[in-house]
N, CA, C and O atoms as a Maestro MAE file, in Angstrom:
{
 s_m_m2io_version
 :::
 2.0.0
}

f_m_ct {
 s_m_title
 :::
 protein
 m_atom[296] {
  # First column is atom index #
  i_m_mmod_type
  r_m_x_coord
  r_m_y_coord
  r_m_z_coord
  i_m_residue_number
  s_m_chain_name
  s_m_pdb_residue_name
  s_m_pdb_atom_name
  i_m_atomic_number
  :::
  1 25 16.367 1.578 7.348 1 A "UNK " " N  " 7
  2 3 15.124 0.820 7.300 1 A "UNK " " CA " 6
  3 2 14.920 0.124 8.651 1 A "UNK " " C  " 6
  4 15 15.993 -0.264 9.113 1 A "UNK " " O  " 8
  5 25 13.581 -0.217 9.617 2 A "UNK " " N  " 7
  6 3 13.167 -0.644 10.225 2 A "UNK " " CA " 6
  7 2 11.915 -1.382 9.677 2 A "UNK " " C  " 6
  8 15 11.537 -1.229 8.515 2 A "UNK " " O  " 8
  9 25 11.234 -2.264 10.656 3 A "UNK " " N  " 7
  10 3 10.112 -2.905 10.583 3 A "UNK " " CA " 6
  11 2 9.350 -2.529 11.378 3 A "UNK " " C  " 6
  12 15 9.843 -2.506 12.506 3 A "UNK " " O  " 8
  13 25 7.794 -2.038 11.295 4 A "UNK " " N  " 7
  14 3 6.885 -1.582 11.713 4 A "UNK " " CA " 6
  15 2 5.729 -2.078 11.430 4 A "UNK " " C  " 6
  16 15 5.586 -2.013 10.210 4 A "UNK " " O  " 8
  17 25 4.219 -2.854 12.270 5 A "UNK " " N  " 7
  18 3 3.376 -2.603 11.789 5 A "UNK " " CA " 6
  19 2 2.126 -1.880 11.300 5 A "UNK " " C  " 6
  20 15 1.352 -1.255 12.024 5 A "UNK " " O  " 8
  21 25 2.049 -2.004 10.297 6 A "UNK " " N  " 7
  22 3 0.812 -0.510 9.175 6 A "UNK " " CA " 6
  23 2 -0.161 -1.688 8.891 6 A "UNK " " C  " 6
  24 15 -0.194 -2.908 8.732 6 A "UNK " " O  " 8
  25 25 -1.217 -0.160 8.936 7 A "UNK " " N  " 7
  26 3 -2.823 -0.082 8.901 7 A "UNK " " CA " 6
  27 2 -2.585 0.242 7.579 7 A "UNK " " C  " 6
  28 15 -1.776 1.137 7.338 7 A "UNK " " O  " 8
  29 25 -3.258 -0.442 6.517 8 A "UNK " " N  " 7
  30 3 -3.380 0.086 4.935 8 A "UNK " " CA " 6
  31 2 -5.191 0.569 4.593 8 A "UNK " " C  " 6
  32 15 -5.689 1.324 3.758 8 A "UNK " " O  " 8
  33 25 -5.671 -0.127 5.484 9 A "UNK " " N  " 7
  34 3 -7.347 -0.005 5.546 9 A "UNK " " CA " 6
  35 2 -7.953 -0.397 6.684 9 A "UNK " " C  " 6
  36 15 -7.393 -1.174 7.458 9 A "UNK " " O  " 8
  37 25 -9.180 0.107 6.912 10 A "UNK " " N  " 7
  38 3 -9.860 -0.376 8.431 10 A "UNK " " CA " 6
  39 2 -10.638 -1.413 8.013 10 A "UNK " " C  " 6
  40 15 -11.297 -1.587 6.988 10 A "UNK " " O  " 8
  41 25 -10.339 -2.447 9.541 11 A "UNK " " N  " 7
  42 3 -10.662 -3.589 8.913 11 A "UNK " " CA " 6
  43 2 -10.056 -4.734 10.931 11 A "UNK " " C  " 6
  44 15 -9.650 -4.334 12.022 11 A "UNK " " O  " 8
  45 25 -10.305 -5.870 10.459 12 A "UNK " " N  " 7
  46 3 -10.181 -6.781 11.618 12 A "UNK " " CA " 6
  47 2 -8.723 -6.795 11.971 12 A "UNK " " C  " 6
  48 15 -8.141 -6.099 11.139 12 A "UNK " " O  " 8
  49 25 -7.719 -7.387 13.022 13 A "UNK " " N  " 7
  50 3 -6.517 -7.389 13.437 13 A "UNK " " CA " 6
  51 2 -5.723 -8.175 12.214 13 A "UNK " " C  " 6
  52 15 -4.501 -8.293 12.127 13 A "UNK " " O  " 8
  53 25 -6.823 -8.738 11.188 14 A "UNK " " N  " 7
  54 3 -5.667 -9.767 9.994 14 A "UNK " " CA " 6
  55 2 -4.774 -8.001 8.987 14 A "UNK " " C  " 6
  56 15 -3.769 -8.104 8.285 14 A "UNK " " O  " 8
  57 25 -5.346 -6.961 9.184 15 A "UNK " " N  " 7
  58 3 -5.303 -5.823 7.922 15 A "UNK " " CA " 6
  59 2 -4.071 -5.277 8.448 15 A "UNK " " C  " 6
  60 15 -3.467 -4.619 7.601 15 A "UNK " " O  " 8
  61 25 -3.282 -5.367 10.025 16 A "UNK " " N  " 7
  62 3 -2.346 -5.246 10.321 16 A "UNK " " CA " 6
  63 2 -0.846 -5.784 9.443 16 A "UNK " " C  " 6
  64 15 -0.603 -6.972 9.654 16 A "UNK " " O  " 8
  65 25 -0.113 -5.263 8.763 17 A "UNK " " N  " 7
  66 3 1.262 -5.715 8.094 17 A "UNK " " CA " 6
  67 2 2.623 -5.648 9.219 17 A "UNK " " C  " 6
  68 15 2.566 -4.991 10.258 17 A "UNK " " O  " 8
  69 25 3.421 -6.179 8.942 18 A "UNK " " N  " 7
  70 3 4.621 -6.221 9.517 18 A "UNK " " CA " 6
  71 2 5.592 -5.954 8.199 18 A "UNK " " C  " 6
  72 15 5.959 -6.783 7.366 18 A "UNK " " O  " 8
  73 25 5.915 -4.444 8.273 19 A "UNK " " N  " 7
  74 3 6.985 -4.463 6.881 19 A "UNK " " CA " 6
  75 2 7.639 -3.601 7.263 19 A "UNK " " C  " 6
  76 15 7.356 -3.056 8.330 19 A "UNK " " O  " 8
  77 25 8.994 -3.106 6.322 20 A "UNK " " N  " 7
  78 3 9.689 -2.454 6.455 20 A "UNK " " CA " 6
  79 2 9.176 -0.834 5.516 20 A "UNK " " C  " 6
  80 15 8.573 -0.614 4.466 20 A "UNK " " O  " 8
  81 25 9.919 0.170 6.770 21 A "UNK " " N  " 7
  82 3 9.938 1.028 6.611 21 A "UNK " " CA " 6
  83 2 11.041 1.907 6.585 21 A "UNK " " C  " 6
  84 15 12.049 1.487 7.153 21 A "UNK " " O  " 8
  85 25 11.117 3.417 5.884 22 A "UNK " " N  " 7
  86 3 12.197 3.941 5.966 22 A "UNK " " CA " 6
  87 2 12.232 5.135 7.506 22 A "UNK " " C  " 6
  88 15 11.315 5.609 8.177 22 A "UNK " " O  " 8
  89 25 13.645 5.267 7.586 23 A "UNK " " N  " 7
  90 3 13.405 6.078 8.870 23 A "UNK " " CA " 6
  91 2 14.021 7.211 8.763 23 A "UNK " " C  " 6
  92 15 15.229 6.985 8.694 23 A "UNK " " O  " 8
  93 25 13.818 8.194 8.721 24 A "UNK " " N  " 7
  94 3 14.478 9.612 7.909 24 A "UNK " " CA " 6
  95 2 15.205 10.143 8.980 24 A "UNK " " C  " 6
  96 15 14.410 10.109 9.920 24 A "UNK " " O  " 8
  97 25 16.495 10.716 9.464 25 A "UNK " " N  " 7
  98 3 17.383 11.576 9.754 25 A "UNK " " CA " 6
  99 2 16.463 12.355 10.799 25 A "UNK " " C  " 6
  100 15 15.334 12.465 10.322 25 A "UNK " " O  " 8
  101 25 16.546 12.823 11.822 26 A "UNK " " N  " 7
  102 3 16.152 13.843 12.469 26 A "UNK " " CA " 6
  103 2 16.173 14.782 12.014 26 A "UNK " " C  " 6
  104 15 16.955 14.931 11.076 26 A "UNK " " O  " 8
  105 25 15.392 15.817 12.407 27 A "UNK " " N  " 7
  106 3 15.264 17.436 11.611 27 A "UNK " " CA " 6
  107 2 15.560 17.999 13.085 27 A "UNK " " C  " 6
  108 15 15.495 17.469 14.194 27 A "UNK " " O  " 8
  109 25 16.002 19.621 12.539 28 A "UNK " " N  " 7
  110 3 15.917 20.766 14.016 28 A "UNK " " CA " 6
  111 2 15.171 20.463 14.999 28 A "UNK " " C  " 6
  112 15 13.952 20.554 15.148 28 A "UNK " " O  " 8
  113 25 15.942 20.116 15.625 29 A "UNK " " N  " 7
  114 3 15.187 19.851 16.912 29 A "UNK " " CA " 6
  115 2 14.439 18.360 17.675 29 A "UNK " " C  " 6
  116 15 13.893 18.111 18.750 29 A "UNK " " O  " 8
  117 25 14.723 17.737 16.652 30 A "UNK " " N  " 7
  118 3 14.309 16.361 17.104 30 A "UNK " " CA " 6
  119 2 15.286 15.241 17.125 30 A "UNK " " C  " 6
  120 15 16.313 15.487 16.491 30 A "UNK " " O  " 8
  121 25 15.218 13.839 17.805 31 A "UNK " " N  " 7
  122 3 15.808 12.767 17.503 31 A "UNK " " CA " 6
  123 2 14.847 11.559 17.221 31 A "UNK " " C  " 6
  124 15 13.628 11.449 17.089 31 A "UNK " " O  " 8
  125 25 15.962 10.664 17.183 32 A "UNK " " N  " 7
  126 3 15.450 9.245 16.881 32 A "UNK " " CA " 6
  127 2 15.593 8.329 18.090 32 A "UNK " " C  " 6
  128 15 16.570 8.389 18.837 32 A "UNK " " O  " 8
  129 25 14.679 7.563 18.237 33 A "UNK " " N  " 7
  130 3 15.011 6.275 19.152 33 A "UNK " " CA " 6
  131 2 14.713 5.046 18.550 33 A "UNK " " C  " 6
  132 15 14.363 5.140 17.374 33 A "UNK " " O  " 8
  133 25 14.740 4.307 18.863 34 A "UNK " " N  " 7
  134 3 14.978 2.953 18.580 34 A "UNK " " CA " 6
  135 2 14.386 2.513 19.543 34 A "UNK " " C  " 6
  136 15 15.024 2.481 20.595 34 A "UNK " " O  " 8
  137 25 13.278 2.125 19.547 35 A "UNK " " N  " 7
  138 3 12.445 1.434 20.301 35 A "UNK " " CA " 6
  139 2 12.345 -0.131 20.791 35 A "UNK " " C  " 6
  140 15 12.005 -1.101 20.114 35 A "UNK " " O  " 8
  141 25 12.755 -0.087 22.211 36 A "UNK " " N  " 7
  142 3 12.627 -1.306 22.600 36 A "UNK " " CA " 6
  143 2 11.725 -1.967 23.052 36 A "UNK " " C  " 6
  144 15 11.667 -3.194 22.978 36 A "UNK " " O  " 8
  145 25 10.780 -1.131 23.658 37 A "UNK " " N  " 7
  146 3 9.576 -1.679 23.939 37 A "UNK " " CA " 6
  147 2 8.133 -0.563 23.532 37 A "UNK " " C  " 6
  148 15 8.070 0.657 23.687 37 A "UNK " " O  " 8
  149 25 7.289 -1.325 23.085 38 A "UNK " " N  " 7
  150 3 5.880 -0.508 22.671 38 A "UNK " " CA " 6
  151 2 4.618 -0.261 23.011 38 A "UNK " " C  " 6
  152 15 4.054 -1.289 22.636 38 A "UNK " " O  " 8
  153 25 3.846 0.394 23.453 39 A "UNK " " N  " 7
  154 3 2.872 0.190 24.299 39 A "UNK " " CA " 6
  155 2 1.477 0.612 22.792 39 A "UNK " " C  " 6
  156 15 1.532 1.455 21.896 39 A "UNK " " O  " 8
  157 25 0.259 -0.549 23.177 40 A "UNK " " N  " 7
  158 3 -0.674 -0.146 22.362 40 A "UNK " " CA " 6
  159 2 -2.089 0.064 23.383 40 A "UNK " " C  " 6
  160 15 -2.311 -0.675 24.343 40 A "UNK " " O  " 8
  161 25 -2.931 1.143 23.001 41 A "UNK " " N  " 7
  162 3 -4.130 1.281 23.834 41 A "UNK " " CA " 6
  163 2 -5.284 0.777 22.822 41 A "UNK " " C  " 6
  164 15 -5.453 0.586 21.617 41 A "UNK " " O  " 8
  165 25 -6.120 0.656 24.305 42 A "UNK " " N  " 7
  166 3 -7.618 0.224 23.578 42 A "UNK " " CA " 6
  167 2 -8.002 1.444 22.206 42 A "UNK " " C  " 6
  168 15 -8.597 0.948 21.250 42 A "UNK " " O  " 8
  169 25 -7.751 2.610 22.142 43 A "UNK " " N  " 7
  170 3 -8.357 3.324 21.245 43 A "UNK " " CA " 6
  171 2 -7.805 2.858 19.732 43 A "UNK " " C  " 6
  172 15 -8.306 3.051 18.624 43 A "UNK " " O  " 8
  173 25 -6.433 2.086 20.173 44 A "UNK " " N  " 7
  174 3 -5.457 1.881 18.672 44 A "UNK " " CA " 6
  175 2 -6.665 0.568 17.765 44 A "UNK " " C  " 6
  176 15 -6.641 0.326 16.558 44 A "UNK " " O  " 8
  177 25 -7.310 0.130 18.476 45 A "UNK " " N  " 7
  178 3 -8.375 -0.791 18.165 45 A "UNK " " CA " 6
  179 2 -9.474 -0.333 17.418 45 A "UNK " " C  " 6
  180 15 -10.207 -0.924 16.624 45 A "UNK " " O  " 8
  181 25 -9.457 0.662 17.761 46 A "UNK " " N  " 7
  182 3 -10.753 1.788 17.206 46 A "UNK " " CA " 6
  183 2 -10.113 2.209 16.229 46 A "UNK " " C  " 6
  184 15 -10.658 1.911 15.166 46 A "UNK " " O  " 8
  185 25 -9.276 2.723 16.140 47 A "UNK " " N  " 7
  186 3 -8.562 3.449 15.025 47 A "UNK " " CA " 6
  187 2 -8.325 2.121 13.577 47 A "UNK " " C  " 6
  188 15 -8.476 2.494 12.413 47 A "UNK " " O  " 8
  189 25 -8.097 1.206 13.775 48 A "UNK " " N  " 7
  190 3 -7.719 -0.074 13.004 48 A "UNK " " CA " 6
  191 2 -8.939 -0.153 12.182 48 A "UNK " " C  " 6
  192 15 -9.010 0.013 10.964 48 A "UNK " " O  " 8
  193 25 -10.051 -0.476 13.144 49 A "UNK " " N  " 7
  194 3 -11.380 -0.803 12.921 49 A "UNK " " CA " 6
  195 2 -12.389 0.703 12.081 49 A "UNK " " C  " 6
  196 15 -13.545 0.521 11.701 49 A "UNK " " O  " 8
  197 25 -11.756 1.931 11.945 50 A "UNK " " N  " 7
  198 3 -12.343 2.791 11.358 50 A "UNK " " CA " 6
  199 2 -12.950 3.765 12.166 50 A "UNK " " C  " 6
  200 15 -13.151 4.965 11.982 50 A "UNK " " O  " 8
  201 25 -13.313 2.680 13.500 51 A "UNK " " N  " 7
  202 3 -14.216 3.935 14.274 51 A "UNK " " CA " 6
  203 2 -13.991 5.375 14.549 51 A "UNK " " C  " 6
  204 15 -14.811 6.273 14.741 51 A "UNK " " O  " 8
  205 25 -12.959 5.389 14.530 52 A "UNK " " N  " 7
  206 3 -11.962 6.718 14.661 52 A "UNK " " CA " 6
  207 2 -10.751 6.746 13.768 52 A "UNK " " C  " 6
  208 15 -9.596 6.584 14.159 52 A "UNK " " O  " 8
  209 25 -11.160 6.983 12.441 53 A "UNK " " N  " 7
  210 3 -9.567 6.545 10.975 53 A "UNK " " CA " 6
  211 2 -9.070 7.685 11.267 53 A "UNK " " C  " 6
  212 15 -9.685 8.679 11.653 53 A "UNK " " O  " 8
  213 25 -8.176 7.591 11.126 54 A "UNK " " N  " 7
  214 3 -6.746 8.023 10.714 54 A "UNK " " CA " 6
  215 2 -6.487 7.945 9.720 54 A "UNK " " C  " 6
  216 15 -6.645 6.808 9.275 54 A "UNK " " O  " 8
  217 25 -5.911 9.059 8.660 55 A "UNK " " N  " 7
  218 3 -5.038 8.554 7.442 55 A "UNK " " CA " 6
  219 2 -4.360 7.851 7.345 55 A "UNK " " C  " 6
  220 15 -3.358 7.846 8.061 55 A "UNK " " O  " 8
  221 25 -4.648 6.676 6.159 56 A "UNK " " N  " 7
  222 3 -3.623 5.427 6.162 56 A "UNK " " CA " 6
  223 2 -2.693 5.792 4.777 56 A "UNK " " C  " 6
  224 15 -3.089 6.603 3.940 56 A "UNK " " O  " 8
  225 25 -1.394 5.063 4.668 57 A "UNK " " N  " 7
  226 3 -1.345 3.738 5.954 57 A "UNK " " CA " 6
  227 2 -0.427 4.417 7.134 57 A "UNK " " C  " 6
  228 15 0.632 5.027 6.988 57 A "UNK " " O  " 8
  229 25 -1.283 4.076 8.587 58 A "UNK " " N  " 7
  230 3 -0.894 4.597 10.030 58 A "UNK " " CA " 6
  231 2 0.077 3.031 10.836 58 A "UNK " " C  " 6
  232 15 -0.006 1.804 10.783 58 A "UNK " " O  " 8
  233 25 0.759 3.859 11.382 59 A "UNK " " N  " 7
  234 3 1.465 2.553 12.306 59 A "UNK " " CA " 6
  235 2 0.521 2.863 13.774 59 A "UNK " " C  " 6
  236 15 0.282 4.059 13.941 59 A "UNK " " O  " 8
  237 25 -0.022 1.934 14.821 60 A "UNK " " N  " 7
  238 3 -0.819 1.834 15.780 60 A "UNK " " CA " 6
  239 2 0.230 2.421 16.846 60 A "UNK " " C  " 6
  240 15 1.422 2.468 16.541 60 A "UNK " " O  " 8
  241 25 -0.099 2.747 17.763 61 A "UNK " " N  " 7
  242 3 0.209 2.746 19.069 61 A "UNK " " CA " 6
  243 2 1.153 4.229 19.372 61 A "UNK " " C  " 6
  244 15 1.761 4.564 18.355 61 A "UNK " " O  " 8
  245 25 1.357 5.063 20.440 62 A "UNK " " N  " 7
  246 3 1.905 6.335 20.559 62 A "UNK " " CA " 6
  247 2 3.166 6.335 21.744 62 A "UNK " " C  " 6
  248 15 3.900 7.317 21.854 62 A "UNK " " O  " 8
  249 25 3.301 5.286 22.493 63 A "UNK " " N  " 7
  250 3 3.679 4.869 23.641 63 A "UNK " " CA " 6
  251 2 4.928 4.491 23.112 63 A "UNK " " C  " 6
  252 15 4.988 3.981 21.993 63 A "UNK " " O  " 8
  253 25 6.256 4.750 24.019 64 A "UNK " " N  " 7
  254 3 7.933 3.793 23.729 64 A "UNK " " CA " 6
  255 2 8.700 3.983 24.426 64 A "UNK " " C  " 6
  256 15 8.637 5.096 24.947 64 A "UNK " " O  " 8
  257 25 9.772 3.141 24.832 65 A "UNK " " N  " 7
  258 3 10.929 3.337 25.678 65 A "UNK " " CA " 6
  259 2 11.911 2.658 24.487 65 A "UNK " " C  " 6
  260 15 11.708 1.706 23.733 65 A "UNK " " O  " 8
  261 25 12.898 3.431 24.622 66 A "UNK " " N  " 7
  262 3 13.896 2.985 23.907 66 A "UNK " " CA " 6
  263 2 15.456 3.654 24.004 66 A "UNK " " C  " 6
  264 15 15.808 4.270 25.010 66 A "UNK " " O  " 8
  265 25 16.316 3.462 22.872 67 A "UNK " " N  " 7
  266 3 17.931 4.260 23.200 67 A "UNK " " CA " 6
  267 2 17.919 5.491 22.016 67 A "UNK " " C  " 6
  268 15 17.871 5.111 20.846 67 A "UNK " " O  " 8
  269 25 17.951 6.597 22.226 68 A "UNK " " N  " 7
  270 3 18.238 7.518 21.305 68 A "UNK " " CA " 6
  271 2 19.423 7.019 20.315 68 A "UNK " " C  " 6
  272 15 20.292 6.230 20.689 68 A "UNK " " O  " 8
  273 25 19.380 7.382 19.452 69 A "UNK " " N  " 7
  274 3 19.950 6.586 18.257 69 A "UNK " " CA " 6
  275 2 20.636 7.850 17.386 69 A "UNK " " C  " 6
  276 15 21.789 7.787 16.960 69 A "UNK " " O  " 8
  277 25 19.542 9.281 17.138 70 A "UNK " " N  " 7
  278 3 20.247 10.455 16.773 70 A "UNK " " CA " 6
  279 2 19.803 11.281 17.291 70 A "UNK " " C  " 6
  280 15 18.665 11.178 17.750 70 A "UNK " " O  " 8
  281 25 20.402 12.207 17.392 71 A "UNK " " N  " 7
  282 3 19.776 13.785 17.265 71 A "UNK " " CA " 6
  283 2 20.536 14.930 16.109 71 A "UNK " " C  " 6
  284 15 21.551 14.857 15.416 71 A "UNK " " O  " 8
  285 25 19.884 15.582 16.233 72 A "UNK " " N  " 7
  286 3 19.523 16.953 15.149 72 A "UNK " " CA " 6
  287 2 19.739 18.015 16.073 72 A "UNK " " C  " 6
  288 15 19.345 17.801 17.220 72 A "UNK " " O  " 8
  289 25 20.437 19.435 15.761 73 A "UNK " " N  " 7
  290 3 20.889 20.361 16.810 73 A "UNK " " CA " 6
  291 2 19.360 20.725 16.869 73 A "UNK " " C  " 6
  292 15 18.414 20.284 16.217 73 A "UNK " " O  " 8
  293 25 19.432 21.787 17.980 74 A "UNK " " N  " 7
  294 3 18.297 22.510 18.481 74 A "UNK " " CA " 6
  295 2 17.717 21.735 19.913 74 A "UNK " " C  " 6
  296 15 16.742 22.192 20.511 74 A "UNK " " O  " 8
  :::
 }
 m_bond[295] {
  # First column is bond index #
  i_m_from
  i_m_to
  i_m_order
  :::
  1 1 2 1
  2 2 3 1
  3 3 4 2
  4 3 5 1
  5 5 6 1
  6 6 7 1
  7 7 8 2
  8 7 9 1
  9 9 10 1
  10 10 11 1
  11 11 12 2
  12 11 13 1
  13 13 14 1
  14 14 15 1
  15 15 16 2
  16 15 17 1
  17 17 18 1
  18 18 19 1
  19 19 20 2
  20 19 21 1
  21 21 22 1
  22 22 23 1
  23 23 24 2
  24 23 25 1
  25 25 26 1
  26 26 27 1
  27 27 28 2
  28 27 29 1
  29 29 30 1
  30 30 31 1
  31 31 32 2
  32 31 33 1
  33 33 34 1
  34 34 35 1
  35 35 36 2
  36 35 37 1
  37 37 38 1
  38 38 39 1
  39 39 40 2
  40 39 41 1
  41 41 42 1
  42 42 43 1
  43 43 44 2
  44 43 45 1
  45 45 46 1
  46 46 47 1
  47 47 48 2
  48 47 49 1
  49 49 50 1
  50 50 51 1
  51 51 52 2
  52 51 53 1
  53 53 54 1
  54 54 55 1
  55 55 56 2
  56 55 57 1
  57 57 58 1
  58 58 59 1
  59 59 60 2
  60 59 61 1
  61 61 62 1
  62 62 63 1
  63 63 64 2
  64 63 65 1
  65 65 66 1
  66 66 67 1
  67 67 68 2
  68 67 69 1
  69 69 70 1
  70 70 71 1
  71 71 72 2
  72 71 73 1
  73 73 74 1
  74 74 75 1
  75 75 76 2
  76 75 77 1
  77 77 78 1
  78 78 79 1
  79 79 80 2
  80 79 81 1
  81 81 82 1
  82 82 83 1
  83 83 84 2
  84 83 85 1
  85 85 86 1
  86 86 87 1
  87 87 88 2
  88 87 89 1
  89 89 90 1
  90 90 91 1
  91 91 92 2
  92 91 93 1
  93 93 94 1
  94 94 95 1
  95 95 96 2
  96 95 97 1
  97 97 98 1
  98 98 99 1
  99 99 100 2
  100 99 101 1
  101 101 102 1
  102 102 103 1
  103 103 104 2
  104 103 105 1
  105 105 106 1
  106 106 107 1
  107 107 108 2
  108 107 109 1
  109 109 110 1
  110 110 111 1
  111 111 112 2
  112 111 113 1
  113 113 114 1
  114 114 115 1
  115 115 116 2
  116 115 117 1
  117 117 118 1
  118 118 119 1
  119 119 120 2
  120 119 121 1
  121 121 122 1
  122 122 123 1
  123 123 124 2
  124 123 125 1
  125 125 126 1
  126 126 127 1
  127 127 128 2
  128 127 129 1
  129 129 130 1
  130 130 131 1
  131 131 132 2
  132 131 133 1
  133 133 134 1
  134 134 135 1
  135 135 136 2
  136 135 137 1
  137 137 138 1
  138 138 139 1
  139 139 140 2
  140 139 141 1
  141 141 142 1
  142 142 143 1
  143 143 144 2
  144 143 145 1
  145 145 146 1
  146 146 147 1
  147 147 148 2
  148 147 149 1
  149 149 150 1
  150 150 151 1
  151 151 152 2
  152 151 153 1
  153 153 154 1
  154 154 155 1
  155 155 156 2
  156 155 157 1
  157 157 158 1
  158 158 159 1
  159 159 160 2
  160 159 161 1
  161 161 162 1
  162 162 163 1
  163 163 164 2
  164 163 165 1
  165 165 166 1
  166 166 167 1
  167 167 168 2
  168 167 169 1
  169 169 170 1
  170 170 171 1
  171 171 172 2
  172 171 173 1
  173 173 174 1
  174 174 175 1
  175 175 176 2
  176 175 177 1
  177 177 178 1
  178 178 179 1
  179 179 180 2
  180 179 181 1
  181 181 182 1
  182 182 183 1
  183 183 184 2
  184 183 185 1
  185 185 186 1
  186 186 187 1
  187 187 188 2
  188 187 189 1
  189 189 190 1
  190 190 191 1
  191 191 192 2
  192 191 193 1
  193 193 194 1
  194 194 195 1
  195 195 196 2
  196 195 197 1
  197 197 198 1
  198 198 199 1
  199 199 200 2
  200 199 201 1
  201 201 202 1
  202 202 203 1
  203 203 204 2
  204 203 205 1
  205 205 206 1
  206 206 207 1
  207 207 208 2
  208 207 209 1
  209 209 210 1
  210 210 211 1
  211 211 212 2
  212 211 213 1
  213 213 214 1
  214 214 215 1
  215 215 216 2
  216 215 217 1
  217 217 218 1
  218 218 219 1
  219 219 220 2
  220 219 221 1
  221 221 222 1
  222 222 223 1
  223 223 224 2
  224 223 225 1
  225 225 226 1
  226 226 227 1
  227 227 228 2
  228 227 229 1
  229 229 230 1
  230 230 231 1
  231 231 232 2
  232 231 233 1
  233 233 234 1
  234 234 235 1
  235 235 236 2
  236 235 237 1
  237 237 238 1
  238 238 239 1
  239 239 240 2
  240 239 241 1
  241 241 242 1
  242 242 243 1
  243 243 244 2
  244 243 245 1
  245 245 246 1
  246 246 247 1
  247 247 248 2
  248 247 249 1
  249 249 250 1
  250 250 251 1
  251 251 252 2
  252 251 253 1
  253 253 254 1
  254 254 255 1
  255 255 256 2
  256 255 257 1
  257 257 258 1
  258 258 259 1
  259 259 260 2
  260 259 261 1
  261 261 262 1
  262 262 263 1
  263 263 264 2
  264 263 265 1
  265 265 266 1
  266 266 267 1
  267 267 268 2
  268 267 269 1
  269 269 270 1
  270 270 271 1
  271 271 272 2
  272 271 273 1
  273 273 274 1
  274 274 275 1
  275 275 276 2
  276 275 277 1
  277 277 278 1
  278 278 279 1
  279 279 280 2
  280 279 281 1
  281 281 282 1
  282 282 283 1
  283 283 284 2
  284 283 285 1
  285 285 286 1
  286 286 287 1
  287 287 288 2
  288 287 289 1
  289 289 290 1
  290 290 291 1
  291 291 292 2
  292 291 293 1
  293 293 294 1
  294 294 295 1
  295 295 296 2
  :::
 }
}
């Protein structure tokens, strides 16, 4: 489990949550990081607000630096 914040509906910066989430195992070919730092863009604003939805509930932002934590062969 980690903490992440989710979009449950579009709506003003209050519709933002801070909760926990689960974090599943890497699959073929991928890993995990652990994110230390997060970057959010102006569009993640749009997306919150509906102008551009996304299926919820979405966590904001696409941007990260962090420590690999697992990997998965491949």
């Amino acid at each position: 489990m980690t903490k992440a914040i989710r979009v449950h509906k579009p709506g003003p910066p209050s519709v933002m949550k801070w909760e926990e989430v689960d974090v599943p195992d890497p699959k073929k070919g991928e890993v995990r990081i652990r994110n230390t730092a997060v970057g959010l863009n102006f569009i993640d604003t749009y997306h919150r607000q509906g102008l551009y939805p996304l299926p919820t509930p979405f966590t904001p932002g696409m941007e990260g630096a962090g420590i690999v934590e697992a990997v998965d062969e491949g």
